[in-house]
C-alpha positions as CSV (number, residue, x, y, z in Angstrom):
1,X,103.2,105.2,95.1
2,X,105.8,105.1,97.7
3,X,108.0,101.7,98.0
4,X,108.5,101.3,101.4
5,X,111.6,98.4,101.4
6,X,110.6,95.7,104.5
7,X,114.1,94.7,106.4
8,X,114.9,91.4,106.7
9,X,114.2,90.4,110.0
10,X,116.9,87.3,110.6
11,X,118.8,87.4,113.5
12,X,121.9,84.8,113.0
13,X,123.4,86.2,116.8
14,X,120.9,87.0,119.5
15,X,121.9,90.7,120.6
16,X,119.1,93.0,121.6
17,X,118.2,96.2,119.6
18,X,120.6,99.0,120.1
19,X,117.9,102.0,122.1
20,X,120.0,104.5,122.8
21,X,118.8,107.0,125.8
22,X,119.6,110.6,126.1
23,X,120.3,112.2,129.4
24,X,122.7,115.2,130.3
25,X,125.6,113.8,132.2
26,X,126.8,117.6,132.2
27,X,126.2,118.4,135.8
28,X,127.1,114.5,137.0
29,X,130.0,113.3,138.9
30,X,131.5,110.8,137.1
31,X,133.1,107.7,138.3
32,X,134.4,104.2,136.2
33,X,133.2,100.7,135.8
34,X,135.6,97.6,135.2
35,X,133.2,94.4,134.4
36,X,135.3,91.2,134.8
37,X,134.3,88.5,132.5
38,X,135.8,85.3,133.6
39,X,134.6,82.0,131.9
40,X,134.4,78.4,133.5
41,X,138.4,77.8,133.4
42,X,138.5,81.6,135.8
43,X,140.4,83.1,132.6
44,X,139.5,86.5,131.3
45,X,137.4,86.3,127.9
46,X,135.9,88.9,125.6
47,X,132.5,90.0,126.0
48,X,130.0,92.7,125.4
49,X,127.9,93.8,128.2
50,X,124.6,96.0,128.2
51,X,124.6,98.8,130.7
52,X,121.7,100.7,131.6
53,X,121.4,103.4,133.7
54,X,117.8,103.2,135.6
55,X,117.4,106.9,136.0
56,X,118.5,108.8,133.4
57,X,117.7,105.8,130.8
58,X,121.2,106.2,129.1
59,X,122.0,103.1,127.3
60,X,125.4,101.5,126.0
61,X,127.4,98.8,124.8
62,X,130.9,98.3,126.8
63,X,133.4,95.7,126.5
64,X,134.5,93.6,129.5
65,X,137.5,93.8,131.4
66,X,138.4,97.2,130.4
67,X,137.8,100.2,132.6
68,X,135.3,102.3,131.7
69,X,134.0,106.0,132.4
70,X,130.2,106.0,133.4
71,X,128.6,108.8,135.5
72,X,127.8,107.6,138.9
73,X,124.7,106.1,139.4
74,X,122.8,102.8,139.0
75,X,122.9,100.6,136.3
76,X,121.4,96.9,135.0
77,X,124.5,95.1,133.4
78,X,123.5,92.2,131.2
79,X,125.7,89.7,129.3
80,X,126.4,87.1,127.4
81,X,129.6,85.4,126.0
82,X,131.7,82.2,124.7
83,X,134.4,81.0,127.0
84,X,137.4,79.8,126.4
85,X,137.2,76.7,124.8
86,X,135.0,78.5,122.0
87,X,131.7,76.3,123.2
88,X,130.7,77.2,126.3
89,X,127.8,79.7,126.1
90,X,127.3,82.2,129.3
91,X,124.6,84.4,130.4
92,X,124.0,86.6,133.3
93,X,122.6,89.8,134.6
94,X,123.2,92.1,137.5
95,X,122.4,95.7,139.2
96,X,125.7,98.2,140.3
97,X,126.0,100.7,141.8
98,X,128.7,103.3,139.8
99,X,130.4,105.3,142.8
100,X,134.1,106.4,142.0
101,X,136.0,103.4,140.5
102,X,133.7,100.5,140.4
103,X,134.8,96.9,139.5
104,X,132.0,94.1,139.5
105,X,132.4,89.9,138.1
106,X,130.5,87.7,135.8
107,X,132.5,84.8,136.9
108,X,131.0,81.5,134.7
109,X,132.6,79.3,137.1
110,X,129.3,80.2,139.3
111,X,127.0,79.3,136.2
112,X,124.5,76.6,136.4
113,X,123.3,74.1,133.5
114,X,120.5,75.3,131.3
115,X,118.6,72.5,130.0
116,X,115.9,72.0,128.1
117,X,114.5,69.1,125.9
118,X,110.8,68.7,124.1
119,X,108.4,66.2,124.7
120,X,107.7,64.2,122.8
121,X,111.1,64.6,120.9
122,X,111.5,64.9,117.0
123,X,113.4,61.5,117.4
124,X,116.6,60.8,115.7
125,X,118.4,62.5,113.2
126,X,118.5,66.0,114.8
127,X,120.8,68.2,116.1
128,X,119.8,69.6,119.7
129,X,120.7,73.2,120.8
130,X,119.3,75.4,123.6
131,X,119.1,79.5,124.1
132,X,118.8,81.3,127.4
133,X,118.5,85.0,127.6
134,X,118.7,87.2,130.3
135,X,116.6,90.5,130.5
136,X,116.1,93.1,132.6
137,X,112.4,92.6,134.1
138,X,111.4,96.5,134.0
139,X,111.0,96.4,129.9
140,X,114.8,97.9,130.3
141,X,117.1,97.3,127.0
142,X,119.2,95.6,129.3
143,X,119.0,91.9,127.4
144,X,121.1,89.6,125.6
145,X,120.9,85.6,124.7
146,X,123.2,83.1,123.5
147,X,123.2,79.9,121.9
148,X,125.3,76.5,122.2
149,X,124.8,72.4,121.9
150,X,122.3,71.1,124.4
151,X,124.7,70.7,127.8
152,X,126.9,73.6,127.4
153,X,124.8,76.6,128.1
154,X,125.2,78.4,131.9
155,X,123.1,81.0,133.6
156,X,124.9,82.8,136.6
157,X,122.1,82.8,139.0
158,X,121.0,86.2,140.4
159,X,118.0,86.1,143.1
160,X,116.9,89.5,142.1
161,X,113.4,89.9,140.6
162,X,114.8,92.6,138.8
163,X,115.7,89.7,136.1
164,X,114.2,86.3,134.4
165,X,115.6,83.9,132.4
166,X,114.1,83.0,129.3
167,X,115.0,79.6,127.8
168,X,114.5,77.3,125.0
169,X,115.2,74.7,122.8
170,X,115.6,73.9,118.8
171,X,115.9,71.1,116.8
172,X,117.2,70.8,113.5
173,X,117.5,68.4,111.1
174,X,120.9,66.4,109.9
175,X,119.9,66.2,106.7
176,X,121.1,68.2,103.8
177,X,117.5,67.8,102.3
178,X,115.6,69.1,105.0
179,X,112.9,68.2,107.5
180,X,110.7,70.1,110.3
181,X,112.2,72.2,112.4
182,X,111.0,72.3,116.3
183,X,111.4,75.2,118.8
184,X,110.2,75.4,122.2
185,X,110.2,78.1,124.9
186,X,109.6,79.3,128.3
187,X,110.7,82.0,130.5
188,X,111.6,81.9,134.7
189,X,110.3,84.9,136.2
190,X,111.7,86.7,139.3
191,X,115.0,86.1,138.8
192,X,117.8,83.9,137.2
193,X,117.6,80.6,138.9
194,X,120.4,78.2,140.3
195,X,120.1,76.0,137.4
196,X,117.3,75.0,134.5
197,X,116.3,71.6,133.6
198,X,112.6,72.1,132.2
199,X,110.5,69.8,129.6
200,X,109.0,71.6,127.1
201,X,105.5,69.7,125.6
202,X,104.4,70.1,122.1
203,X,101.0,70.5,123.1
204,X,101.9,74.5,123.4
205,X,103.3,74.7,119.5
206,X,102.0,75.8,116.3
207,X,102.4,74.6,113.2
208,X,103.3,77.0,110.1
209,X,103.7,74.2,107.2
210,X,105.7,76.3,104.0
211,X,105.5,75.8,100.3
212,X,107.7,77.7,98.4
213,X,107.6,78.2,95.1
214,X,110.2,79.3,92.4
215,X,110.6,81.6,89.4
216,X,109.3,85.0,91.4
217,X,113.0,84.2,93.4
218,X,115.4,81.2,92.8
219,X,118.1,79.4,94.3
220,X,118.6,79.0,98.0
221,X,116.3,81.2,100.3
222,X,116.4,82.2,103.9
223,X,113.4,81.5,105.6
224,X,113.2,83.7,108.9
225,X,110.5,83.5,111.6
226,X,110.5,85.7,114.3
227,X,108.0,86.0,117.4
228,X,106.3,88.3,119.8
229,X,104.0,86.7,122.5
230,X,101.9,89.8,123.0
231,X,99.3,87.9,124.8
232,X,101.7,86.9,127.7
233,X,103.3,90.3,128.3
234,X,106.5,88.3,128.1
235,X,109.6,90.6,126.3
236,X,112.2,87.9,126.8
237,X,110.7,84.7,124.9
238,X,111.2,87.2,121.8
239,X,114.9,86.9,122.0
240,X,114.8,83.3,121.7
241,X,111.5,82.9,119.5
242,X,113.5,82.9,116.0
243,X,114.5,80.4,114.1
244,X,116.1,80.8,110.3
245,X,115.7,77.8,108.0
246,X,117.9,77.5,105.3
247,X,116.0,75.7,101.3
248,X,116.5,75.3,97.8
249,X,113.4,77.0,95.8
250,X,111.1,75.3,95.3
251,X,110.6,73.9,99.1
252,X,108.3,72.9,101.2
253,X,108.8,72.2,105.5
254,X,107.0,72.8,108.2
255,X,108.3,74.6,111.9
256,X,106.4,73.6,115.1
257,X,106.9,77.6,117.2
258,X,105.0,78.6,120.5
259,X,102.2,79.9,120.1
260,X,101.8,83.7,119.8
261,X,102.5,86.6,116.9
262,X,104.9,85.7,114.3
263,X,106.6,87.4,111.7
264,X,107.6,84.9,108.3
265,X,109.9,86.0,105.5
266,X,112.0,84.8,103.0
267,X,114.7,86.0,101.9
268,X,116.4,84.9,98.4
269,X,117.7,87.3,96.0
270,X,114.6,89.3,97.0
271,X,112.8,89.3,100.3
272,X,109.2,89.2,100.9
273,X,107.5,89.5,104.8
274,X,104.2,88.7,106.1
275,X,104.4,91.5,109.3
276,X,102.9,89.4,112.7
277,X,100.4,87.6,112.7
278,X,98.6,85.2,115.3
279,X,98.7,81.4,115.6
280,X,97.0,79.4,117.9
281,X,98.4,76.2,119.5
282,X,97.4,72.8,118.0
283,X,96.8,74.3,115.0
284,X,98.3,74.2,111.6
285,X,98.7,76.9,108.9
286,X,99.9,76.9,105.7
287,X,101.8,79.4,104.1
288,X,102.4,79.7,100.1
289,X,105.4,82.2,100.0
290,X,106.4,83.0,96.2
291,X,103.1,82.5,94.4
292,X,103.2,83.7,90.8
293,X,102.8,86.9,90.2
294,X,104.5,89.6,92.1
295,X,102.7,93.1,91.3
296,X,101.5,96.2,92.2
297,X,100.4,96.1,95.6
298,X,96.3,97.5,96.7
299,X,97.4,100.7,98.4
300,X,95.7,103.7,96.6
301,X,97.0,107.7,97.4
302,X,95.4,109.8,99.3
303,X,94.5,114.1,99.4
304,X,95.8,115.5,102.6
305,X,95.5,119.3,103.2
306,X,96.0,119.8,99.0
307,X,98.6,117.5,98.9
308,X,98.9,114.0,97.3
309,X,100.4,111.6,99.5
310,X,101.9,108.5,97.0
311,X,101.0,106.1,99.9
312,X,102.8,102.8,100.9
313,X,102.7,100.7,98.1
314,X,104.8,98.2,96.6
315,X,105.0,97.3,92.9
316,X,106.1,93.7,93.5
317,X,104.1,92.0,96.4
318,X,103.8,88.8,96.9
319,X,100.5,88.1,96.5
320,X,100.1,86.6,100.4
321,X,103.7,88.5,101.7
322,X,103.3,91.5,100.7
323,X,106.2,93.8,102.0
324,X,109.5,93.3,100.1
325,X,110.5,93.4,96.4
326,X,113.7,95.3,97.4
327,X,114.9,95.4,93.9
328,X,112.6,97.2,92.6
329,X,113.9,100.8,90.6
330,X,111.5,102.8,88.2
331,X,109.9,106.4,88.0
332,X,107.0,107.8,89.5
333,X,105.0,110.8,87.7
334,X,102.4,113.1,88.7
335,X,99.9,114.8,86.1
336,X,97.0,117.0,85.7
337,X,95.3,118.9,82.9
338,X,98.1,118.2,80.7
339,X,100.9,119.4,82.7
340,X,103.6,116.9,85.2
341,X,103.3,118.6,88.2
342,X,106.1,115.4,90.2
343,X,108.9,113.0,89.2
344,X,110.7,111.6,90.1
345,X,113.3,107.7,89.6
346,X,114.1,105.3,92.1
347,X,116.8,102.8,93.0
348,X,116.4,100.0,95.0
349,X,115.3,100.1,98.5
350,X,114.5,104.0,98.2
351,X,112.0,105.2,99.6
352,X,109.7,108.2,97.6
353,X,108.5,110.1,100.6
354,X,107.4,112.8,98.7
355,X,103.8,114.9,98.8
356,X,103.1,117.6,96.1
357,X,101.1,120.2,95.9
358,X,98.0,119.4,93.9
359,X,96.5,122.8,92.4
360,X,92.6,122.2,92.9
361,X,90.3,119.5,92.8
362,X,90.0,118.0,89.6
363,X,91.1,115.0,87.5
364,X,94.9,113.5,87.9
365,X,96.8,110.5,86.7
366,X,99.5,108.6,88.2
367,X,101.8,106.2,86.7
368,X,104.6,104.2,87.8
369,X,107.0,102.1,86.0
370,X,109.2,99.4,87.9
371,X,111.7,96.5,87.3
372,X,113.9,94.1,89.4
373,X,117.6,93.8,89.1
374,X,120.0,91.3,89.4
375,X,117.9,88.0,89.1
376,X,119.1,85.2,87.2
377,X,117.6,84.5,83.6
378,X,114.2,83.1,83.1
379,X,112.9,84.9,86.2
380,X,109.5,85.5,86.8
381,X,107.5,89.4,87.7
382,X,110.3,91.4,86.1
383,X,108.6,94.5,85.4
384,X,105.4,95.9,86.4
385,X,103.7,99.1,85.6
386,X,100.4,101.1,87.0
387,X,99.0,103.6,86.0
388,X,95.9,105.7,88.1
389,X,93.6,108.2,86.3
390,X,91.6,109.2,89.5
391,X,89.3,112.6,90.6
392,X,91.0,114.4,93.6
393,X,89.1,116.6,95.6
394,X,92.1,118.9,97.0
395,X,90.4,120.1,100.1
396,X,89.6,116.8,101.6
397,X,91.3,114.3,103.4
398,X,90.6,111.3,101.7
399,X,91.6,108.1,99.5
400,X,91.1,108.7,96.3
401,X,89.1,106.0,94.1
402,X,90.3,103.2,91.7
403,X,91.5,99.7,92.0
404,X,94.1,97.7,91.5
405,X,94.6,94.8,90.0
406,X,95.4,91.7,91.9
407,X,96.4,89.0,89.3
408,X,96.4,85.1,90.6
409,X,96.7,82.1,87.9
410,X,95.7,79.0,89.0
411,X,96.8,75.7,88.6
412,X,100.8,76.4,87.9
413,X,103.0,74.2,89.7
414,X,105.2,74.4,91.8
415,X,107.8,76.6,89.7
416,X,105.0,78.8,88.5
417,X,104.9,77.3,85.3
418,X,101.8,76.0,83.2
419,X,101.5,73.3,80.9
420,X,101.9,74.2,77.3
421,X,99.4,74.6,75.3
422,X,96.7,75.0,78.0
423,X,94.3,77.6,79.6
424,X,95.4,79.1,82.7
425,X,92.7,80.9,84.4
426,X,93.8,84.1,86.1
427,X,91.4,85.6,88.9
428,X,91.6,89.1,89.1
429,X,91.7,90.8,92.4
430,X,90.4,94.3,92.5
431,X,92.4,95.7,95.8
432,X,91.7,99.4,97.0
433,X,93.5,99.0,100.8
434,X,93.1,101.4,103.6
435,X,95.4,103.3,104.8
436,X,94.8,102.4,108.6
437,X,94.9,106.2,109.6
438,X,90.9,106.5,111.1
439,X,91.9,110.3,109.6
440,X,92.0,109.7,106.5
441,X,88.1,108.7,104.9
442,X,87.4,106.4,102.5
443,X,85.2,106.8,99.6
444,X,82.3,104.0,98.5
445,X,83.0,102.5,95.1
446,X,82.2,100.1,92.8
447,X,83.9,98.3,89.7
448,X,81.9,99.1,86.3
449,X,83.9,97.6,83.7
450,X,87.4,95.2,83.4
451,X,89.3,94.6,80.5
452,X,92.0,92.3,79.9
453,X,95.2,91.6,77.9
454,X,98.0,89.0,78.0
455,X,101.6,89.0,76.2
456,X,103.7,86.2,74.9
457,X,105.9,88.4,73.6
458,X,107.1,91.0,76.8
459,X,104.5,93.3,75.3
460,X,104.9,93.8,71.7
461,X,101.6,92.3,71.1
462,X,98.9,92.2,73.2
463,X,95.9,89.7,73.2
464,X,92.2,90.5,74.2
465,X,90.4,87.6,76.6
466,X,87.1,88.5,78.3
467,X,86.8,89.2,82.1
468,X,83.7,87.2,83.9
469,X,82.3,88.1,87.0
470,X,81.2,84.9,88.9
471,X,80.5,84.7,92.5
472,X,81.9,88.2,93.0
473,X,85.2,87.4,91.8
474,X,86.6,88.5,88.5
475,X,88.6,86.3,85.9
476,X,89.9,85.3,82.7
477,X,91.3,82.7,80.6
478,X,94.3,82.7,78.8
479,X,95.7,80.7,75.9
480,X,99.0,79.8,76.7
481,X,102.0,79.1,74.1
482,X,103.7,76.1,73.2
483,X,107.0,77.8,75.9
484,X,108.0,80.9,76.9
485,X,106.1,83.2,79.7
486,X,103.0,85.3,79.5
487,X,102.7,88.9,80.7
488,X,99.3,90.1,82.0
489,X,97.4,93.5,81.6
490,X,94.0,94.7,83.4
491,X,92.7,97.7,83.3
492,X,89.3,98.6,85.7
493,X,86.9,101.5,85.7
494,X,84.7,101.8,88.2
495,X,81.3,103.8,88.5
496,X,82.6,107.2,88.9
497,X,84.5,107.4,86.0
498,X,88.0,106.5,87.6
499,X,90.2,104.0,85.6
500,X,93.4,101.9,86.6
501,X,95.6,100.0,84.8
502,X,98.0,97.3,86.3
503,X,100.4,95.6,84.0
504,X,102.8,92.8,84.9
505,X,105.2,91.2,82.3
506,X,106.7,87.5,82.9
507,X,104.2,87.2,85.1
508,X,104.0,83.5,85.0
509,X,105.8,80.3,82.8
510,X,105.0,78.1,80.1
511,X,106.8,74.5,79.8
C-alpha cells in the first residue's frame, strides 16, 4: 500500500500559508514600495508584511522599511510584528496603490487595545494571552496574527471593509502538571475597529476531553488542535483557532475550543492525526489518542485502467487517528502466477506512488513488511506486516476484495499493558475502506472464515486461540504471560476465495 506521511499540523508562530501567484510582470511598468514599520515608541522595528497584488494575484513576503521593487499596481499589505520593547504585539492591514516610488506607514503608535476575556473565567492559576489577526476580507492570502499577554496586543484601525479583525483569547494553566486549557474567539467584520474589548461566553465552546496513552509513543507529546469554522464562512478565526498543549504520556486534559471543524494530533516521537471533524457547542467528546495497537490501516488497492493502484494506507494507525506513523520503513511486493511483477523499500515519510502494470485478470498477492525506528526500548507496534492474496479483474475500475484486520484488546490500562497472567480479549475489526473516488466501484463481500495467532516470543512461536463471532463483531482471547508483550496475527478469507493476513508484533504489554 502507499504510506501517505500526515504533517504535523502545529503552528508555534501564527503566519499564514505561503500561496504564491503567478502573473507576467513582463510587459508592466514597475515602480517600488517602502513599508515603514514604526512601533509604539515611533522607532523603526523589523517586520514581515504580506503584499498582494489584487489583479494579477501575485503574492509575496517583503520586509519593512526597505525599498522594494513591485510592478505598479494595487496591493493588500498585511502585518504583524513585536516592537521594541520585545512585548508589544502589532497588527494591521491596508490597500496601496504602487505608482513610481511608493512609501506607506504602519505606525503602532495609532494602535488600539485588543482585549478580550472569557466568561465565566477559568479562575485562578492561569496565564491570560490574547491573538488578533488581520485578513484581507476577499479570501486574499493577505493575513497574518500575533500573540502577546492580555493588555499588550494593538490593532491599527483601518475603516475599510476590505479587512476584519479576528480576535481571541487563551488560557493556560500555571502548573507544571497540567489542567484544561480554554480558547475563545470571534471576528469584527467590515473593517479593523478603533479598539476591541469583547467578552467571550463559554456557552459557544466545545469540549474535546484527551486520554492518552503510552507504549505505542512515550515521553512528552505535542498535542495540536487546529480549527476551521466552515459553517460560518469565516477564514480569519482559523488563524487564531489553534492551540498546542504540551504532556507527559500517559495524560489526560481536556480543551474547551469554539465550536466548528477541528483537526487533533499528537505528536511525540511519532505523530498521529484525526483530519477535521465537527463538534457542537455544549458538548463534550472524548478522544483516546494512542490506544494499543498501531497496525495496518483498512485501505484495500484498487484496478484502474490495468493498473494496480497500492492505495493510501498506513501500516501503523492509530486505531481512532489514523494518519501518521511517520517512522514507518519496509518493502512492498507485487506478485502473480509466480512471478514479482513490483518492489520496491521505503524510508520514513516516503511516499510509494507507484501503479504497475498488471498483465490480465487473475489472482495476485500483495505483501508489505514495515517497522518504526528510533523509539525508546520496550515500545509498543514495532513491526507490522500484511499480506493480500486477492482476484483482480484488470479491465475494471474497482477495489479489489479482502479485509483487514483491525486488532483492539480491551481492558489494558492506561500504558497499554495487561495484568499478568490474564486473558485479554482482542476484538477483531475486519476493515475494507473506500476510497472516496465515486469512480472507483466497490465490490459486495463477506467474511467466511478468521483465524488467529498470538506471540510471546516476537514470532518464533505462534499460538492458535479461536475467533467468535458475537453480535457481528469478531474476537479472541488470549492467554497472557507472566511479563513481556504479545504480538498478534489474523488472517481472514472471505466468500470468494480472497485471503488477508495482518500481523502486528509487540502489539500490546504484559506487567
Amino acid at each position: 500500500m502507499r504510506r501517505t506521511a500526515a504533517a504535523a499540523s502545529v503552528v508555534t508562530v501564527l503566519v499564514p500559508l505561503l500561496l504564491a501567484g503567478a502573473s507576467d510582470a513582463s510587459a508592466v511598468t514597475k515602480g517600488s514600495l517602502t513599508v515603514r514599520t514604526l512601533d509604539r515608541g515611533g522607532k523603526a522595528v523589523y517586520a514581515q508584511v504580506a503584499v498582494y497584488n489584487t489583479k494579477t494575484y501575485d503574492f509575496r513576503y517583503i520586509d519593512g522599511n526597505k525599498k522594494v521593487s513591485l510592478p505598479n499596481g494595487t496591493y493588500e499589505l498585511v502585518t504583524s510584528f513585536t516592537g521594541g520593547n520585545g512585548e508589544d504585539g502589532i497588527v494591521g492591514g491596508r490597500t496601496v496603490k504602487v505608482s513610481g516610488s511608493t512609501t506607506t506607514t504602519f505606525d503602532a503608535r495609532k494602535g488600539r487595545a485588543v482585549k478580550v476575556s472569557l466568561s465565566p473565567g477559568p479562575g485562578a492559576g492561569y496565564d491570560h494571552g490574547v491573538t488578533a489577526a488581520v485578513c484581507a476580507a476577499d479570501n486574499s492570502p493577505a493575513s497574518m496574527s500575533i500573540s502577546a499577554p492580555s493588555g499588550e496586543v494593538y490593532a491599527i484601525p483601518n475603516s475599510s471593509r476590505a479587512y476584519e479583525l479576528a480576535y481571541g483569547t487563551l488560557y493556560e494553566p500555571r502548573s507544571p502538571t497540567g489542567g484544561d486549557v480554554w480558547l475563545a474567539s470571534a471576528t469584527h467584520s467590515h473593517g479593523v475597529p478603533a479598539g476591541v474589548s469583547a467578552t467571550l461566553r463559554t456557552s459557544g465552546l466545545t469540549t474535546l476531553k484527551v486520554s492518552a496513552r503510552s507504549g505505542t509513543d512515550s515521553g512528552q507529546a505535542r498535542f495540536s488542535f487546529n480549527g476551521e469554522r466552515k459553517d460560518s464562512g469565516v477564514d480569519c478565526e482559523s488563524g487564531i483557532d489553534i492551540v498546542d498543549v504540551e504532556r507527559d504520556l500517559p495524560a489526560s486534559f481536556a480543551v474547551h475550543v469554539p465550536a466548528g471543524h477541528w483537526e487533533v494530533g499528537q505528536e511525540g516521537h511519532d505523530l498521529i492525526s484525526s483530519g477535521f471533524r465537527k463538534y457542537a457547542a455544549g458538548r463534550t467528546t472524548s478522544l483516546s489518542l494512542g490506544h494499543a495497537v498501531w497496525g495496518p490501516g483498512g485501505h484495500l488497492p484498487y484496478t484502474w485502467y490495468h493498473q494496480l493502484y497500492f492505495g493510501n494506507d498506513n501500516p501503523f494507525a492509530d486505531p481512532k487517528f489514523t494518519a501518521g506513523g511517520i517512522l514507518a520503513s519496509g518493502t512492498l511486493k507485487l506478485t502473480h502466477a509466480g512471478k514479482t511483477l513490483y518492489k520496491r523499500s521505503y524510508s520514513p515519510s516516503q511516499d510509494l506512488d507507484a501503479t504497475p502494470r498488471i498483465p490480465g485478470s487473475g489472482w495476485y498477492t500483495v505483501t508489505e513488511t514495515a517497522r518504526r525506528g528510533g523509539l525508546p526500548a520496550g515500545s509498543l507496534s514495532t513491526s507490522s506486516s500484511l499480506s493480500l492474496h486477492f482476484y483482480a479483474d484488470a479491465g475494471k475500475n474497482q477495489q479489489i476484495r479482502d479485509y483487514i484486520t483491525r486488532f483492539w484488546p480491551e481492558g489494558l490500562d492506561s500504558r497499554n499493558s495487561a495484568a499478568a497472567g490474564s486473558t485479554t480479549t482482542v476484538d477483531l475489526g475486519m476493515q475494507r475502506l473506500g476510497t472516496d473516488d465515486g469512480t472507483i466501484g466497490r465490490l459486495s463481500d463477506g467474511v467466511k472464515s478468521v483465524r488467529a495467532w498470538y506471540t510471546t516470543d516476537n514470532g518464533t512461536t505462534w499460538h492458535a486461540c479461536t475467533a467468535k463471532l458475537s453480535g457481528g463483531t469478531w474476537t479472541t482471547a488470549v492467554h497472557n504471560p507472566a511479563s513481556g508483550r504479545v504480538g498478534l496475527r489474523s488472517t481472514v478469507t472471505d466468500t470468494h476465495g480472497d485471503s488477508s493476513t495482518t500481523t502486528v508484533y509487540n502489539a500490546y504489554a504484559v506487567r
